[in-house]
PDB file as gemmi writes it, atoms N, CA and C in Angstrom:
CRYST1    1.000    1.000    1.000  90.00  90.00  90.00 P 1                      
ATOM      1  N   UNK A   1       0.849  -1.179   0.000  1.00  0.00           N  
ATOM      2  CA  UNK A   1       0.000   0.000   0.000  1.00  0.00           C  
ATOM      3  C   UNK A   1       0.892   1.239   0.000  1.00  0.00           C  
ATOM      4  N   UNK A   2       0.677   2.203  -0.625  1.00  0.00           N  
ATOM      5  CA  UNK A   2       1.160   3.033  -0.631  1.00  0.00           C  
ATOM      6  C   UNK A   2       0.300   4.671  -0.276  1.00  0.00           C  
ATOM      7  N   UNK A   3       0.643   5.445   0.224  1.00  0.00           N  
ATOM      8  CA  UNK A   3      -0.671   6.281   0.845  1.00  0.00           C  
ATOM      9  C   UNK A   3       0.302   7.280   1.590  1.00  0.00           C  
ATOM     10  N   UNK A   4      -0.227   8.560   2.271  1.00  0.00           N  
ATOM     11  CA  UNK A   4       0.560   9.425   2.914  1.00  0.00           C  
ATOM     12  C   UNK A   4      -0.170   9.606   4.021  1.00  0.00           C  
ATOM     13  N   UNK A   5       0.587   9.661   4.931  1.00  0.00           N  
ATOM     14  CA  UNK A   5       0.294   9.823   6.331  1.00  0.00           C  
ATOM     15  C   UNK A   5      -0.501  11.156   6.872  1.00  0.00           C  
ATOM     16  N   UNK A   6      -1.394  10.752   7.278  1.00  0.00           N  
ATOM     17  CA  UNK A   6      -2.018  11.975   7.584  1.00  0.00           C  
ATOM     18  C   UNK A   6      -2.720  12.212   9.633  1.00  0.00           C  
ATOM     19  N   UNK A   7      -2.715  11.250   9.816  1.00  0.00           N  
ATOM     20  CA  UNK A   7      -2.787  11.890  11.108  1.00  0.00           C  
ATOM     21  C   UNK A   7      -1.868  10.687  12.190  1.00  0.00           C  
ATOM     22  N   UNK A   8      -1.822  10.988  13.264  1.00  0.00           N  
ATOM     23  CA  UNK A   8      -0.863   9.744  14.139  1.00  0.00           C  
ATOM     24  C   UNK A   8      -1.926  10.204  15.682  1.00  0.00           C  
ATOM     25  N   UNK A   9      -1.744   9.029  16.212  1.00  0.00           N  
ATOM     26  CA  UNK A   9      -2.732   8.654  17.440  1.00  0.00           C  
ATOM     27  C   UNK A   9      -1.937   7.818  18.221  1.00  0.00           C  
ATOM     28  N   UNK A  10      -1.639   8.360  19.476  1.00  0.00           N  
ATOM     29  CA  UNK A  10      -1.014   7.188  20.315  1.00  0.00           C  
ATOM     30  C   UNK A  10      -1.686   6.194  20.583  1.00  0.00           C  
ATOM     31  N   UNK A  11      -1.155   4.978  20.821  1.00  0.00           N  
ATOM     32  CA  UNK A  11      -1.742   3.495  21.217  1.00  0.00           C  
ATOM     33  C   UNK A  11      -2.899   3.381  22.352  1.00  0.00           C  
ATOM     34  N   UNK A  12      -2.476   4.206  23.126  1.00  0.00           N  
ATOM     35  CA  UNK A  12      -2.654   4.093  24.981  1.00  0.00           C  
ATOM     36  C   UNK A  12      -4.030   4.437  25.346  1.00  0.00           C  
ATOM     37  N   UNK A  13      -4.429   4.810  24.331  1.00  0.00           N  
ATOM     38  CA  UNK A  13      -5.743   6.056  24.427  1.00  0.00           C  
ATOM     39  C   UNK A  13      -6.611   4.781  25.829  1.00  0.00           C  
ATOM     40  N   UNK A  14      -7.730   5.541  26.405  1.00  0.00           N  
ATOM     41  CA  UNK A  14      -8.691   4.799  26.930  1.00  0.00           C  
ATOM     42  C   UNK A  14      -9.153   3.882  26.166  1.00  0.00           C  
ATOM     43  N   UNK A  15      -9.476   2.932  26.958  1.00  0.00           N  
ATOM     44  CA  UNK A  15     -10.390   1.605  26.956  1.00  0.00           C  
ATOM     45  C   UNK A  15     -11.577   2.152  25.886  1.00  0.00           C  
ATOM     46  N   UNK A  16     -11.968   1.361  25.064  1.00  0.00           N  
ATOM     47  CA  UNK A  16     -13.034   1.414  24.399  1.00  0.00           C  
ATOM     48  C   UNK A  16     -13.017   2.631  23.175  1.00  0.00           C  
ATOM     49  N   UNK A  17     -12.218   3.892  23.569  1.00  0.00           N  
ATOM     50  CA  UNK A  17     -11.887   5.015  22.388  1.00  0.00           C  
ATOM     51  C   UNK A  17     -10.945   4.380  21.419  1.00  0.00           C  
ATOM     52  N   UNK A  18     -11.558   4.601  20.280  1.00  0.00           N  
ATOM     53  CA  UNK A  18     -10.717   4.324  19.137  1.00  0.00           C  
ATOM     54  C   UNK A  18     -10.808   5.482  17.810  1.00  0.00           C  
ATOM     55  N   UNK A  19      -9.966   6.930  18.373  1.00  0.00           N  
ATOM     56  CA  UNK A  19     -10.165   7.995  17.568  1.00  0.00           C  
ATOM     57  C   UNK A  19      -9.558   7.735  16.558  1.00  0.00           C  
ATOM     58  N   UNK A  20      -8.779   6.950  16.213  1.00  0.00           N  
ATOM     59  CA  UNK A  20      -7.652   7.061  14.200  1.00  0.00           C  
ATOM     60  C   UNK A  20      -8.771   6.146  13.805  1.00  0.00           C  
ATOM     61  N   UNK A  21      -9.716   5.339  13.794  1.00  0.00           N  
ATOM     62  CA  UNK A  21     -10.812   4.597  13.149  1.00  0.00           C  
ATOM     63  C   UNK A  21     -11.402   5.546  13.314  1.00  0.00           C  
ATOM     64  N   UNK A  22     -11.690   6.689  13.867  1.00  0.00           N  
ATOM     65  CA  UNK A  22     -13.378   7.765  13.824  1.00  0.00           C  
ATOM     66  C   UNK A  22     -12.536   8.600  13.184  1.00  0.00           C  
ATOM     67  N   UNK A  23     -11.347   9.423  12.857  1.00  0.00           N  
ATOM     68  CA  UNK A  23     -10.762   9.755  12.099  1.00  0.00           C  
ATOM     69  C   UNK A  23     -10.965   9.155  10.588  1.00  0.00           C  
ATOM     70  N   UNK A  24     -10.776   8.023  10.567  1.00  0.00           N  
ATOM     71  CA  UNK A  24     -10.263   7.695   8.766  1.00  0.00           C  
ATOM     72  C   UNK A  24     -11.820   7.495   8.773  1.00  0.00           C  
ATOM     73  N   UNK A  25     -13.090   6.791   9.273  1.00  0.00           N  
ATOM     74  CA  UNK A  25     -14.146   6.973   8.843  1.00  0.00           C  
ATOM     75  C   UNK A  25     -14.802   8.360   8.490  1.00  0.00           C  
ATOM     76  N   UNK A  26     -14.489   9.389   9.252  1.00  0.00           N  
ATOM     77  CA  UNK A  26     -14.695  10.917   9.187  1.00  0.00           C  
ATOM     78  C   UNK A  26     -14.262  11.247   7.607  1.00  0.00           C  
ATOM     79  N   UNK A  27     -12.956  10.744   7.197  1.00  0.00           N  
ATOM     80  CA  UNK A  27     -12.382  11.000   6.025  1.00  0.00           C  
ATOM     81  C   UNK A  27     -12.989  10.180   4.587  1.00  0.00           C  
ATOM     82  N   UNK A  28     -13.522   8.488   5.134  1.00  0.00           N  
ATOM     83  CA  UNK A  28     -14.087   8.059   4.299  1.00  0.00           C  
ATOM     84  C   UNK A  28     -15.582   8.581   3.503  1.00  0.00           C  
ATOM     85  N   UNK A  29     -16.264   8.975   4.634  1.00  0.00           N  
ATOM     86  CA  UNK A  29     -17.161   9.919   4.493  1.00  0.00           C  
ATOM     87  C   UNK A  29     -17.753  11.067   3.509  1.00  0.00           C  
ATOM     88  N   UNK A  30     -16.125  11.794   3.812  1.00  0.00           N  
ATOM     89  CA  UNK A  30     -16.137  12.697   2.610  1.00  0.00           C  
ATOM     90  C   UNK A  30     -15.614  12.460   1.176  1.00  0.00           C  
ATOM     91  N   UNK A  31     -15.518  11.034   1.049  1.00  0.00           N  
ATOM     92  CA  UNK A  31     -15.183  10.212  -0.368  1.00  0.00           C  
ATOM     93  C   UNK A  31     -13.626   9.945  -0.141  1.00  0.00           C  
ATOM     94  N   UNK A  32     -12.982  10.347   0.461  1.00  0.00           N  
ATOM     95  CA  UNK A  32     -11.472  10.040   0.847  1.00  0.00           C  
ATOM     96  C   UNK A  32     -10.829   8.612   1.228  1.00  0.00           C  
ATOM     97  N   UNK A  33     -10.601   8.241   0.305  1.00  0.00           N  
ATOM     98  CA  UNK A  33      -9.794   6.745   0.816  1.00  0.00           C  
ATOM     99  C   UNK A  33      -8.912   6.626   2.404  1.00  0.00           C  
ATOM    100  N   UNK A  34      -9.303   6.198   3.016  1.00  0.00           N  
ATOM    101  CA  UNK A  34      -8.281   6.210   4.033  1.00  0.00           C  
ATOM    102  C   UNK A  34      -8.641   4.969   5.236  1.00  0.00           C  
ATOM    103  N   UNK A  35      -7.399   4.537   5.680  1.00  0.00           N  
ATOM    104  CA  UNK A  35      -7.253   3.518   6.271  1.00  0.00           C  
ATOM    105  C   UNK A  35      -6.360   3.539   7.692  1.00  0.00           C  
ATOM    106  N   UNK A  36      -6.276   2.730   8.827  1.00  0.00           N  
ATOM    107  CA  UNK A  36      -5.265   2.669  10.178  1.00  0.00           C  
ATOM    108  C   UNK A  36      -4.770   1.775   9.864  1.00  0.00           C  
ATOM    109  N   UNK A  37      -3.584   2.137  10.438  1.00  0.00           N  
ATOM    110  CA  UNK A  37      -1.892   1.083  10.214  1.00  0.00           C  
ATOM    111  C   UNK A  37      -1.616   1.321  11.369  1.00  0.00           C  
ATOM    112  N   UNK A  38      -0.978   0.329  12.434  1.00  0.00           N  
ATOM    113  CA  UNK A  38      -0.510   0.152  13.038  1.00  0.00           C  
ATOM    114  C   UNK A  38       1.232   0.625  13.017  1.00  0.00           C  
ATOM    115  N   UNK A  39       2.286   1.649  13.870  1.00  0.00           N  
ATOM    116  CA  UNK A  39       3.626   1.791  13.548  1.00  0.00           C  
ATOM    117  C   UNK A  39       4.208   0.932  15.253  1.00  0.00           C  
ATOM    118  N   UNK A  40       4.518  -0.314  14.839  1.00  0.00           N  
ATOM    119  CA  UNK A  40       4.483  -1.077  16.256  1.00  0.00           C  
ATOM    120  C   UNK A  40       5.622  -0.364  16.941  1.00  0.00           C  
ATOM    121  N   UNK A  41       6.849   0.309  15.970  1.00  0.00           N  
ATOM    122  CA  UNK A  41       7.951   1.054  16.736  1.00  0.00           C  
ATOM    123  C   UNK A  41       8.234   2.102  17.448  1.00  0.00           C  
ATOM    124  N   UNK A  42       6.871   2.911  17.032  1.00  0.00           N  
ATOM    125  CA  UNK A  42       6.218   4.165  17.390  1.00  0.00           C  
ATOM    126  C   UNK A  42       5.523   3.805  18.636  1.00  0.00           C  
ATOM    127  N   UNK A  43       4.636   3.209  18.488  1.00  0.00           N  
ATOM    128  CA  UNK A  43       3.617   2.402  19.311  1.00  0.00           C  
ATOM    129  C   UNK A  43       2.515   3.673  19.131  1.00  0.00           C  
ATOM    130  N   UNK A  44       1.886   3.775  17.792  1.00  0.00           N  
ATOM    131  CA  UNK A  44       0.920   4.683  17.607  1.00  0.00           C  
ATOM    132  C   UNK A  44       0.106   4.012  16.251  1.00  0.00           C  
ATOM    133  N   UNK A  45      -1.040   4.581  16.327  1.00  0.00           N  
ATOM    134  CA  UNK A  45      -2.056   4.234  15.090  1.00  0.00           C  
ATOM    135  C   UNK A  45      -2.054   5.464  14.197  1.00  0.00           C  
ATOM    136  N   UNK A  46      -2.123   5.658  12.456  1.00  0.00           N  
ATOM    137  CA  UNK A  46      -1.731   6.255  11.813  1.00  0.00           C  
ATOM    138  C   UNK A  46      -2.755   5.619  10.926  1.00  0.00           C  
ATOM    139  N   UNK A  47      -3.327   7.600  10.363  1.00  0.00           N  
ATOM    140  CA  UNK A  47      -4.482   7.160   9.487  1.00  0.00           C  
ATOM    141  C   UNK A  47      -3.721   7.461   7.928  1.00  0.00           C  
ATOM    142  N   UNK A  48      -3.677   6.720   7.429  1.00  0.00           N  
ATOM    143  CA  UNK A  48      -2.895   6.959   5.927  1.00  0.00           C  
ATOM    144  C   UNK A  48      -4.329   7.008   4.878  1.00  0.00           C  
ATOM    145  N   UNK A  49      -3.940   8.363   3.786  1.00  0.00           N  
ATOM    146  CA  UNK A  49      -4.978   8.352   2.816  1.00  0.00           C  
ATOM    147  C   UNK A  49      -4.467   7.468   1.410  1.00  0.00           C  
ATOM    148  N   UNK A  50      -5.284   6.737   1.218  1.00  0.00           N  
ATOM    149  CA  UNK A  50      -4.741   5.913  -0.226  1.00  0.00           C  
ATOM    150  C   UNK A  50      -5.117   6.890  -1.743  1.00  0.00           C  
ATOM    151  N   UNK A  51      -4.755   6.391  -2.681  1.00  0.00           N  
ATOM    152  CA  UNK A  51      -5.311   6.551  -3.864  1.00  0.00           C  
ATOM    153  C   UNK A  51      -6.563   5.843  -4.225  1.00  0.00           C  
ATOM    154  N   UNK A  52      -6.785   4.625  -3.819  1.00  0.00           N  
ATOM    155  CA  UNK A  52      -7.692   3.627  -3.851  1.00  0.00           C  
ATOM    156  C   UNK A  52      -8.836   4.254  -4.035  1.00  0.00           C  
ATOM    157  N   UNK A  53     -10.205   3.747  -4.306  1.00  0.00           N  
ATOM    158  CA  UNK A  53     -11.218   4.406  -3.846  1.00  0.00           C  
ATOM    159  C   UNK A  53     -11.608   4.020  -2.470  1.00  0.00           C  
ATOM    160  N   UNK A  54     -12.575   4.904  -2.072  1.00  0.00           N  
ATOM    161  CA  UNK A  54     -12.864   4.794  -0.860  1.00  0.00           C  
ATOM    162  C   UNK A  54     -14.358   3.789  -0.320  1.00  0.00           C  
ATOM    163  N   UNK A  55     -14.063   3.009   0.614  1.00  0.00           N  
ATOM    164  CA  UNK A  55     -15.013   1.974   0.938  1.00  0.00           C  
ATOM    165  C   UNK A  55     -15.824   2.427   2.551  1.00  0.00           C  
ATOM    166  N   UNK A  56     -16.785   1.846   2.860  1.00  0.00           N  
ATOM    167  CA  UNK A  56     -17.733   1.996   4.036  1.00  0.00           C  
ATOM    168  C   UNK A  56     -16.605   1.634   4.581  1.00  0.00           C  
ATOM    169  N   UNK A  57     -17.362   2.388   6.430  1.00  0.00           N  
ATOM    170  CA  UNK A  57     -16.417   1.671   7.207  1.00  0.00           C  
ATOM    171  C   UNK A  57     -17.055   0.731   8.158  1.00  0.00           C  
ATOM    172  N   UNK A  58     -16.233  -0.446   8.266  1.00  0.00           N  
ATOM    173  CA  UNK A  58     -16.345  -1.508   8.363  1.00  0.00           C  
ATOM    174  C   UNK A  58     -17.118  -1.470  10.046  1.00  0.00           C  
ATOM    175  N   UNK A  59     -16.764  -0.113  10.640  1.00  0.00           N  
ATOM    176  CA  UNK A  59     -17.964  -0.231  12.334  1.00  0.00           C  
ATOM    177  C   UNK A  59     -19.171   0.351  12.252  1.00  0.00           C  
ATOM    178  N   UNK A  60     -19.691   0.701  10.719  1.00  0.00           N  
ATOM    179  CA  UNK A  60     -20.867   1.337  10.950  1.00  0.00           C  
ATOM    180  C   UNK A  60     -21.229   2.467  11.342  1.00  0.00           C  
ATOM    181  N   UNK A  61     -20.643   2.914  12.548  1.00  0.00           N  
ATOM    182  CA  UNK A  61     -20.953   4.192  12.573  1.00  0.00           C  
ATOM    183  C   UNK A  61     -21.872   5.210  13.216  1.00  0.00           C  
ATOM    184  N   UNK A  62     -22.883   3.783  13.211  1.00  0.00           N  
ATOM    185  CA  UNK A  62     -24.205   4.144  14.101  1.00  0.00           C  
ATOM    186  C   UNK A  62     -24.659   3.498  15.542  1.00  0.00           C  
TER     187      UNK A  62                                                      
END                                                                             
């Protein structure tokens, strides 16, 4: 995959928050390809935008 980094989220966050998934869905939204990658060396989640087209996101949302 190839894609540019666009936002970074530390790991640690609270129990149950998962803001870089409400992030890249926020982005899918507006037709924007974008996806979370894990940087295990960082120890942070990173929303990268693809070229790809852009797909639902996979938690719904609602």
């Amino acid at each position: 995959m190839v894609g540019k980094v666009v936002e970074a989220f530390p790991a640690g966050g609270p129990r149950g928050s998962w803001p870089a998934e409400e992030c890249a869905a926020r982005r899918r939204e507006r037709g924007v390809s974008a996806t979370v990658v894990m940087d295990l060396e960082g120890d942070v989640f990173l929303v990268v935008e693809t070229s790809e087209p852009a797909e639902p996101s996979v938690h719904g949302g609602d």
